[in-house]
Structures are given as C-alpha cells and as structure tokens.
C-alpha positions as CSV (number, residue, x, y, z in Angstrom):
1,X,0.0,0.0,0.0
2,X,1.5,3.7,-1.0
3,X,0.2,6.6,1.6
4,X,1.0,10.1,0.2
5,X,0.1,13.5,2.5
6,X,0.9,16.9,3.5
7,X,-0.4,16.5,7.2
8,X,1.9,15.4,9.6
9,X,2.3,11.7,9.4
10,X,4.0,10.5,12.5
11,X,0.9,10.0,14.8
12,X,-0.6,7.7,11.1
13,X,2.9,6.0,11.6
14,X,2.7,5.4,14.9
15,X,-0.9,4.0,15.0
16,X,0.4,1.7,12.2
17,X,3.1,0.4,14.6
18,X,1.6,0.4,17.3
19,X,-0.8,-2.3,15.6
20,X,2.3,-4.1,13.9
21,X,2.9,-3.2,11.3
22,X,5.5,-2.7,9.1
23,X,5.9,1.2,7.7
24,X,8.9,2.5,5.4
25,X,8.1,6.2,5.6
26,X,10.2,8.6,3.0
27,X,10.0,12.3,2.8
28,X,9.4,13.3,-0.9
29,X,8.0,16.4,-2.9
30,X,4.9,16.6,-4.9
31,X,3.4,19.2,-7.1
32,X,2.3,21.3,-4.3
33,X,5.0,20.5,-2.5
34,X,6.4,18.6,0.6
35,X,4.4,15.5,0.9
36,X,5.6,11.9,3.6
37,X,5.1,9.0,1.1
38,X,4.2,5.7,3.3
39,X,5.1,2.4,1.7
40,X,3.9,-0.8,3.8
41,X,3.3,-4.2,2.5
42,X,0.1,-5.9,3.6
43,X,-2.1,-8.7,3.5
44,X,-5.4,-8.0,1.8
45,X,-6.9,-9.7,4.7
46,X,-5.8,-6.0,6.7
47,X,-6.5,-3.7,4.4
48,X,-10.0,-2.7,6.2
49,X,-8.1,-2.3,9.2
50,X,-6.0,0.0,7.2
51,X,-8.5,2.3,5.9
52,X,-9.9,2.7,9.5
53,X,-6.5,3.8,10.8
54,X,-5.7,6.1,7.6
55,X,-9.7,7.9,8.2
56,X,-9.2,8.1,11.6
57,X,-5.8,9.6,11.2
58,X,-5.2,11.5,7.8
59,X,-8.6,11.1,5.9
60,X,-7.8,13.2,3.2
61,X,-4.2,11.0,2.3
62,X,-3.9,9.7,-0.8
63,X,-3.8,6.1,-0.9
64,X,-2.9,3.1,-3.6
65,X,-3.4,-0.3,-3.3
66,X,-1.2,-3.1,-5.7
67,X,-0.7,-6.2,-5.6
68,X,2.8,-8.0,-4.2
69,X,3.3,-11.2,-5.8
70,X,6.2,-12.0,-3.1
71,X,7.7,-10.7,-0.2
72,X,11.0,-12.2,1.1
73,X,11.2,-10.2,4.4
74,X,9.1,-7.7,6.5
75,X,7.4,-6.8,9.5
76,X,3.4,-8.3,9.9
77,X,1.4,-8.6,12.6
78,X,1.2,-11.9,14.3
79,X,-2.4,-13.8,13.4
80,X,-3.9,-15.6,16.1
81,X,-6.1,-18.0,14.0
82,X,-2.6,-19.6,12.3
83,X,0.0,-21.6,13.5
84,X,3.3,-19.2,14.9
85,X,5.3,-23.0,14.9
86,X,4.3,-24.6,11.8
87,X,7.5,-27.1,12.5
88,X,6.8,-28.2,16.2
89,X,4.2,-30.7,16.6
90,X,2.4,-31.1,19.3
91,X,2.7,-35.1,20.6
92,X,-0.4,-36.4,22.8
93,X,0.7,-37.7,26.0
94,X,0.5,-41.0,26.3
95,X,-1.4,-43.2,29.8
C-alpha cells in the first residue's frame, strides 16, 4: 500500500506500529510541495483495518493499493487464527 500526505504523518505512523505493522516512511516532494510517502506491505486480509487507521488519522491522504506477488522479508502482525510454529508438533501424552 502507498500513503502520500501533506499532514503530519507520524501520529498515522505510529498507529500503524503500534498495531504491527511494518511502515517504510520517506520524505518526498509533490506538485504542491512537501508531501511523507508511506510504503507498507500488507495482506489483503488488513486492508480494512488499514483504511480505518488512515480515516481516523489523515482522511484526506492519498492512498494506492497493488498487488505483491512476493515478499522475502518484512514486518506483519502476528495472526492468532494460524499456526506461529508450523515445524513443532504437538505429541499427545500417552497413559
């Protein structure tokens, strides 16, 4: 996801950390002139999330959404629902 704004974007930052997530922030110049330009990968699965923080935060930020066919490293939150040790397996004790 690409962010772009004039407003102030640490406290959009920082409610993106604070939640997990992964933010490469940049400090760039547009037509009208200074702008932050937020880059964070995602999964789709987040992207409401997202949106909430972003309206919440900066409303009026430009935003883009494109697809990432791979990702060799980053920072994502944790899910709850999947398994943190896919290689440990759990034995049953036996009686």
């Amino acid at each position: 996801i690409r962010i772009i704004t004039r407003k102030n974007a640490i406290p959009l930052i920082d409610a993106f950390r604070k939640e997990k997530f992964g933010v490469t922030h940049i400090a760039a110049r547009g037509i009208s002139g200074q702008v932050k330009l937020i880059l964070m990968i995602i999964k789709r699965k987040n992207l409401e999330r997202i949106y909430a923080i972003i309206n919440q935060h900066n409303p009026k930020a430009f935003v883009s959404v494109e697809n990432v066919k791979t990702a060799s490293q980053g920072v994502f939150p944790v899910s709850t629902k999947r398994n943190v040790m896919p290689n440990f397996r759990h034995r049953a004790k036996r009686k």
